[in-house]
N, C-alpha and C positions, 0 to 999 in steps of 0.2 A: 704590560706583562709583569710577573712577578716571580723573582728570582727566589729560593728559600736557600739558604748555606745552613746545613747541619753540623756539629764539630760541639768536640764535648771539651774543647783547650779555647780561653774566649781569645789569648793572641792569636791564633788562628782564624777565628771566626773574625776580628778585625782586620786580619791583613787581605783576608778576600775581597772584604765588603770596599776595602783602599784600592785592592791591586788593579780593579779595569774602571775604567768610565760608562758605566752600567747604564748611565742615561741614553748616554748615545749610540748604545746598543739598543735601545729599544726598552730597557725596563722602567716602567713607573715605580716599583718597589723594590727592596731589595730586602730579605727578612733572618732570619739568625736566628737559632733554636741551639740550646744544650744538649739536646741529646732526644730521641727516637722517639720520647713520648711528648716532648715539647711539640717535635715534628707533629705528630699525630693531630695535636691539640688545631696547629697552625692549618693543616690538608681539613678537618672538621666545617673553616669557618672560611677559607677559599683556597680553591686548586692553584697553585702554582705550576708555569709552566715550564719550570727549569727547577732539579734539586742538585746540588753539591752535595753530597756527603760524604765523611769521612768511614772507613771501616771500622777499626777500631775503639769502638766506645763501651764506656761499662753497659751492666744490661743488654738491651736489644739493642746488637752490632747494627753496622751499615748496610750488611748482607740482609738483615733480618727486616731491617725497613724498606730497603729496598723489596724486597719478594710481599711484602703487607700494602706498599704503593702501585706495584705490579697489577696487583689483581682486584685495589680498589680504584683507582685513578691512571688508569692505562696511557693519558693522553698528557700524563707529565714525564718529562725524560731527563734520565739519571744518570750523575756524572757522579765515581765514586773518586775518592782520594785514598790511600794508605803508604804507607811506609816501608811497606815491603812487595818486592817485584814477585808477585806467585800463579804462577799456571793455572791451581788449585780457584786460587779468587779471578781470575777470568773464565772458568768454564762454569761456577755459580753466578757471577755476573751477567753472564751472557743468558744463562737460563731465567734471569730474573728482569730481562730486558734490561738490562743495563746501557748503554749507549757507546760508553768509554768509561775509562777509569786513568785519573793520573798518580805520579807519585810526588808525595812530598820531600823536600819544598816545591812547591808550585810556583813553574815560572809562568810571568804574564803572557808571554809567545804562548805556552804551548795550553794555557786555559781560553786564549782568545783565539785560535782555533779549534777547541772543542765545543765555545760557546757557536761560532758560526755554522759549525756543522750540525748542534743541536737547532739552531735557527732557522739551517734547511730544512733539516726533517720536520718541523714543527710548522714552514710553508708549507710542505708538497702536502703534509697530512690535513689540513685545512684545506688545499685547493679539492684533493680527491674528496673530499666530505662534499664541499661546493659543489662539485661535478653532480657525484653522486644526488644528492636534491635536485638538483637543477633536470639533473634526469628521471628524476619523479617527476615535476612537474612538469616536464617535457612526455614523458608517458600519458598524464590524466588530460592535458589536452590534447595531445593527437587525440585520443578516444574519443573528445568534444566533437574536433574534426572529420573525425572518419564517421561517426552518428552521421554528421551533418551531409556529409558525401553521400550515403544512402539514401539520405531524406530526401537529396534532388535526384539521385539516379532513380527513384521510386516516383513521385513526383514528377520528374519534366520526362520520365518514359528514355534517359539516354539511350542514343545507341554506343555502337562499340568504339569509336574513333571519341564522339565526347567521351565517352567514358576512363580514356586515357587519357586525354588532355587537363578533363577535372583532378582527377587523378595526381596527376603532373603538377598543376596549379598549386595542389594542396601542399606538395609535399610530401603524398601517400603513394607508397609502393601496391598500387591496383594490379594483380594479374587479371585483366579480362575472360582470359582462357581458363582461369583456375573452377572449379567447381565451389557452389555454394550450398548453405541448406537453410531455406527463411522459416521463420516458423510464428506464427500470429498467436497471441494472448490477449482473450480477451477478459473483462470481470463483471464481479456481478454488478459493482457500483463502479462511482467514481473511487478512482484507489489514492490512497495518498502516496510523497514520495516515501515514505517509508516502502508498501508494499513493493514500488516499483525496484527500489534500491536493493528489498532480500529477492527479488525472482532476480536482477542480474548479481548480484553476490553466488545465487545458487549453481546458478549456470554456467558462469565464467570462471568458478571452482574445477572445472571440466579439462584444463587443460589445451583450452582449445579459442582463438579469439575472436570475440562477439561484437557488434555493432548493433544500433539499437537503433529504431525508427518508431518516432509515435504517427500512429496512424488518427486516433481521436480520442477525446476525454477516455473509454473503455478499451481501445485496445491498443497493443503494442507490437512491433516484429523486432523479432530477434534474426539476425544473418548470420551464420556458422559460418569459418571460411577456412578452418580445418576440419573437414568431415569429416576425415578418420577416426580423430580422435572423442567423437561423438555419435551417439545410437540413438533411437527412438525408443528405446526403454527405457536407457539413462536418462532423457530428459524428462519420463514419465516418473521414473525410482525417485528422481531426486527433487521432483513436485510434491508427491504424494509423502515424500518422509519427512519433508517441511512441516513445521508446525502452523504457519499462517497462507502459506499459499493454498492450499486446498479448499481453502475456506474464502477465500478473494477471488480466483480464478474460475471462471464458469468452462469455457474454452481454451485448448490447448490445442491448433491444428497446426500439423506437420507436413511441411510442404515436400516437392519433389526436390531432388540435387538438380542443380542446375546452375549454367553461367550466368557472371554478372548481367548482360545483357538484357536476359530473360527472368529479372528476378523482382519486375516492375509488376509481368503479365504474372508470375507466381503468384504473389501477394495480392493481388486481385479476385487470383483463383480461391486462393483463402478464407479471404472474407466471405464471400459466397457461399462458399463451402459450409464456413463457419454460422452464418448467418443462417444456412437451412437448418441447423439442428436447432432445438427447441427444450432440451433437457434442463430439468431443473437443477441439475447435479454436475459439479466437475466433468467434464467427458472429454477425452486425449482421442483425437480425429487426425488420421493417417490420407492424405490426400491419396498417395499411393495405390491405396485398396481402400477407396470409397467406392462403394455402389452407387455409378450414377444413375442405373436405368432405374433402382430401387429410390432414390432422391428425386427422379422424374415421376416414378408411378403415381398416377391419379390414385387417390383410395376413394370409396365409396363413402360417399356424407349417408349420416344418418336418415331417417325417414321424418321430419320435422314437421311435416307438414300432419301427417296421421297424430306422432304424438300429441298437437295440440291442438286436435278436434276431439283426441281421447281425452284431454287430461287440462285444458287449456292452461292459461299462462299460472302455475301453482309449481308449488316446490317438486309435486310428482314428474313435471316436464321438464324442470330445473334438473335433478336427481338423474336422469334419464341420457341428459347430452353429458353432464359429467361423467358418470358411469361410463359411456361411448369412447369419451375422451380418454379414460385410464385404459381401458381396454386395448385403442391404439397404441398406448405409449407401451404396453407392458407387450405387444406383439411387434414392436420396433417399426411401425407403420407410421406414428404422425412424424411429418418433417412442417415446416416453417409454411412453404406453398399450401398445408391440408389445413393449419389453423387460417391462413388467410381465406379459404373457401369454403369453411366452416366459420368464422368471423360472418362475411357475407352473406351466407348462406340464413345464416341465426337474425339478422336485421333483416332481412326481407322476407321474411316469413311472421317475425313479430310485426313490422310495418304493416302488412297487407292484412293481419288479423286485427289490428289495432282499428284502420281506416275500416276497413268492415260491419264495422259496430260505430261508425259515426264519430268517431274518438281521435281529437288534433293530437299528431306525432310529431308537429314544427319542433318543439323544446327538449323532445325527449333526447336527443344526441347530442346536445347543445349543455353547457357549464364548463368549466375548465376540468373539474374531478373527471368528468364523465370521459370528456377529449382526452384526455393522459394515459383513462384506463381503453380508448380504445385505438390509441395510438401504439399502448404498449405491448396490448394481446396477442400480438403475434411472436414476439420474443422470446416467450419462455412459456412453459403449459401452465404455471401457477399465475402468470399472471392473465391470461385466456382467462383460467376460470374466476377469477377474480371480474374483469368486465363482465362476464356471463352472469355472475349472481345480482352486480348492479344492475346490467341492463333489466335483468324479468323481473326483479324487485322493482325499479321505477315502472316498469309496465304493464306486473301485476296492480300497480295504487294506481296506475291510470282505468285501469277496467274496474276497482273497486268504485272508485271516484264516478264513475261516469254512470252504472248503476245504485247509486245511493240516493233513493228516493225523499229523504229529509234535508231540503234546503238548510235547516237548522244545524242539526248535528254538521253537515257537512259544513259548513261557515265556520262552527266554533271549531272545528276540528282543524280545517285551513287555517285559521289565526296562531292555533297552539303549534302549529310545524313551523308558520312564520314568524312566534316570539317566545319560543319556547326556553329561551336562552336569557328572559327579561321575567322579573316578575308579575305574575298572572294572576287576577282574583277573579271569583264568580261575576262579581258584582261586574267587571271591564265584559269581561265574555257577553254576560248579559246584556249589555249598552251596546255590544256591536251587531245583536240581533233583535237589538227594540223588546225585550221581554223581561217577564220580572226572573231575578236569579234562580229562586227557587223554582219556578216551571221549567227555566232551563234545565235544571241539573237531572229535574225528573224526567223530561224527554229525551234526554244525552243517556240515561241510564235505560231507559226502555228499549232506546233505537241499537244501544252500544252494548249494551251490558254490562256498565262501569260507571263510575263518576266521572266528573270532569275534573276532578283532583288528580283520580287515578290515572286516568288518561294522559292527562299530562307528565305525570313521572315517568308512565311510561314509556314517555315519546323519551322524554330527557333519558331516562335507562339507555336506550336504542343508541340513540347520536352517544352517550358515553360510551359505551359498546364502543362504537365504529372509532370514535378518537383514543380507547386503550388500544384495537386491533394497528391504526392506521399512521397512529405518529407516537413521539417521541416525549410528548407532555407531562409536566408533571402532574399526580394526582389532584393537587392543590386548584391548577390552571383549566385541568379540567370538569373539576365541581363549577369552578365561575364559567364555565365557558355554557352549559348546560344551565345554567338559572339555579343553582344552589347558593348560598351568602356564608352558609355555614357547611367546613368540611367533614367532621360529626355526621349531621342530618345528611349528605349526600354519602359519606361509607354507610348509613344505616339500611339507607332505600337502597341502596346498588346490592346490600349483604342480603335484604330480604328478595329481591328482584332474580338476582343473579346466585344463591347461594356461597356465596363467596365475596370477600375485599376485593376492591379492584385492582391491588396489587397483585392479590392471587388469580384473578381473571387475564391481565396481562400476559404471567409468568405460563400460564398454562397454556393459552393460545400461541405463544413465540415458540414455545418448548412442544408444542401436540401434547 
């Protein structure tokens, strides 16, 4: 610790620094200043935890440094000294925190009781600082604990006698009886802790205390366990005023109040619940007043089978189930069950037109892109119509494929899909159909309508296309990925191909 003695008489400031055995009170330093701006200099460069000073000094008095220590260094305590006994300089004293004040000459008794009392105070206010942290960190992990308490009472399904025993175990004051309100979050992706960190900062602003259960990489519950002080519009107000959650959160559903007991089979209810809706957009779901018989009703699948005898597998059939699909959503009719019997419905109508015509449909469902996009199709409507445009694209090129009467063309065409991404000359194309280049290119041009240069860009145009819409690449990675060497020559072909850089093709597909 470090003592400072202020005193503008230097026998004075000697006969302090003499008159106790400072060591064995606990001081490492003892320090001695002339006068208020010395002090000043000394509190600058380290806080001492004890000041002596005297009152009277030229310039700025002891009163005066005292009220300037007061309000910069709160947690040093001040013992003043002067020479005259005045009422006046104890009711300033007292307003400037002062601690005591003695008078001169100063006997060793009665400073080595002001230093001990300054040495209690300067314990207790250190122990309550102690305290106080110790019970922050005694708060942030109960919250650990009590998450954790949910996670099994959610998980092993307690009933009400576990539920006070874990309870007990923990350390956590559980009311079994008291009423709760879960409420499930799920997102569009995987969220990082950031997002997870502002939805409970948001919500725990509420006044009210929350417990947190992850359910899996996309969703989360939140447990209320003061309802009162919480509404279903607040937790909808203070989503939507957020600047990032709106934009992370796909689902918000709101469960019913109910006891701990029953808050295993709520959060069941939930996901379920949550799981049927299909919306591409934020949507805040009130378990409460959900329409189940309307979440039960069958709707009527399109006519699939007419349209693709009118129109067969072509963008007009393609055009036609999407159009169906908006139409549902915009009449509040598709739920989660109408994509999945619409999923099935759409494979087995293309299968059975496919095998009809002689045409193997072994590989068609088969690649991992393919399995992703139709594992995910029932999740959301964007991504339904996402597998719907692959699946009739791959099974439109299977019907093209399968009537293309030129072994030829079809050969070099299959080669260019399968090394389109390697460079390609006539002369190779030609070598893999036994013929000289130049008949190739003129029978490629008769049967196609194009060169086989052209053709080839084209393909490569296509697969860039589909790697600006579908990932994250840079432009650079995906000139090489497409069989370009140089990224010049492939913005020139993408600018004449596509009207636009591929940057600008990007921005304009992410943006609509």
């Amino acid at each position: 610790m470090i003592l400072l003695i202020v005193d503008d008489e230097p026998i004075i400031r000697r006969s302090l620094v003499d008159i106790l055995p400072w060591k064995n009170l606990g001081f490492d330093r003892v320090l001695c200043a002339q006068d208020a701006w010395d002090a000043k200099r000394y509190f600058e460069r380290e806080v001492p935890e004890i000041m002596i000073c005297d009152i009277e000094m030229p310039g700025m008095d002891g009163l005066e440094l005292s009220e300037w220590v007061h309000q910069n260094y709160t947690k040093t305590v001040i013992l003043l000294l002067t020479c005259h006994a005045s009422f006046s300089y104890a009711q300033i004293a007292i307003r400037y925190g002062v601690m005591d004040y003695l008078l001169k000459p100063v006997s060793p008794v009665a400073l080595e009781n002001c230093i001990h009392k300054a040495l209690g105070k300067i314990k207790e206010e250190r122990l309550a600082e102690e305290n106080a942290q110790g019970a922050v960190r005694w708060e942030k992990s109960r919250s650990v604990v009590k998450d954790g308490f949910w996670q099994d009472v959610i998980r092993h399904q307690l009933d009400r006698e576990s539920i006070i025993s874990h309870a007990s175990e923990l350390g956590l004051e559980i009311d079994p009886d008291a009423i709760f309100l879960p409420v499930l979050f799920s997102w569009f992706l995987d969220v990082s802790r950031e997002g997870r960190a502002a939805l409970r900062e948001v919500l725990e602003s509420s006044n009210t205390e929350c417990a947190w259960v992850t359910v899996d990489d996309r969703r989360v519950a939140a447990i209320f366990s003061c309802v009162n002080n919480i509404s279903n519009e607040r937790i909808k107000e203070k989503i939507l005023q957020h600047p990032l959650l709106p934009k992370i959160i796909l689902r918000c559903a709101v469960g019913n109040q109910v006891q701990a007991v029953q808050i295993a089979e709520s959060i069941r209810q939930l996901i379920s619940f949550s799981e049927s809706c299909v919306s591409d957009d934020f949507s805040f779901l009130l378990l409460e007043t959900a329409n189940v018989d309307r979440v039960k009703q069958r709707i009527e699948l399109p006519p699939l089978e007419t349209w693709i005898r009118e129109d067969t597998i072509s963008e007009i059939f393609a055009g036609k189930i999407l159009l169906w699909i908006d139409s549902m959503v915009e009449q509040k009719k598709m739920w989660r069950q109408d994509l999945i019997r619409l999923q099935n419905r759409v494979e087995q109508v293309l299968l059975a037109y496919l095998k009809e015509r002689g045409i193997d449909t072994s590989g068609i469902l088969s690649g991992e892109e393919m399995q992703n996009l139709q594992k995910n199709a029932v999740t959301r409507i964007s991504d339904m119509k996402r597998y719907l445009k692959k699946l009739l694209t791959e099974s439109e090129g299977m019907v093209r494929q399968q009537y293309d009467r030129n072994p030829v063309t079809e050969k070099i065409k299959q080669y260019i899909e399968e090394q389109y991404d390697q460079p390609v000359t006539r002369v190779e194309l030609a070598a893999r159909v036994y013929l000289n280049p130049d008949y190739v290119d003129r029978v490629f041009k008769r049967v196609e309508g194009m060169s086989v240069n052209r053709y080839l860009n084209l393909v490569r145009m296509k697969k860039a296309e589909q790697l600006l819409e579908t990932t994250h690449m840079k432009v650079v990675e995906i000139a090489s990925q497409v069989g370009f060497s140089s990224l010049s020559s492939f913005n020139t072909q993408f600018r004449q191909y596509c009207g636009m850089s591929p940057v600008q093709y990007r921005k304009k597909f992410r943006h609509g």
